[in-house]
C-alpha positions in Angstrom: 86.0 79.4 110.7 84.9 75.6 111.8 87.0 75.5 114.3 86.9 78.1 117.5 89.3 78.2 120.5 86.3 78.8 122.7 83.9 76.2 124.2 79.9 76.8 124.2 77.7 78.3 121.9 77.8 81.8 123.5 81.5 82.2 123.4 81.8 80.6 119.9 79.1 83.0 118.7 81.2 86.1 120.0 84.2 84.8 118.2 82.3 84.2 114.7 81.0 88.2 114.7 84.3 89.2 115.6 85.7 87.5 112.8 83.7 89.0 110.5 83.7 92.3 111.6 87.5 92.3 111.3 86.8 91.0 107.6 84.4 94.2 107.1 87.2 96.4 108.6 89.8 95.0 105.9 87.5 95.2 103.0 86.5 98.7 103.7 90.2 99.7 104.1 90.9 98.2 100.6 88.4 100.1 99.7 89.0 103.3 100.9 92.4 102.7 99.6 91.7 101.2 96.7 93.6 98.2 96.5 92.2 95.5 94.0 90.8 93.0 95.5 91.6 89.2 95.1 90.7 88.3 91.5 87.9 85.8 91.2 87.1 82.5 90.2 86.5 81.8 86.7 85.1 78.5 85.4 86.9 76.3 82.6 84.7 77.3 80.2 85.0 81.3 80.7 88.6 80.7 80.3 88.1 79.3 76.9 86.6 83.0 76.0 89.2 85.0 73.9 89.8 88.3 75.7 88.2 91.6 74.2 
């Protein structure tokens, strides 16, 4: 999201809400659905952790 294909703040702006509302729209979908969402990140250490 650095990057926009418009010029000027106002344009740029509109483009940034956009963007996240279509985000909202696919995280509520998956999870109305309920797909699992993208696992996160662990650190080095966590992984070290024998599973319970």
């Amino acid at each position: 999201m650095r990057r926009s294909r418009y010029r000027g703040n106002a344009k740029t702006h509109l483009q940034h809400l956009l963007i996240a509302a279509a985000m909202n729209l696919t995280r509520l979908d998956a999870w109305l659905t309920g797909t699992p969402l993208a696992p996160t990140r662990t650190s080095h250490f966590a992984t070290l952790r024998p599973a319970a």
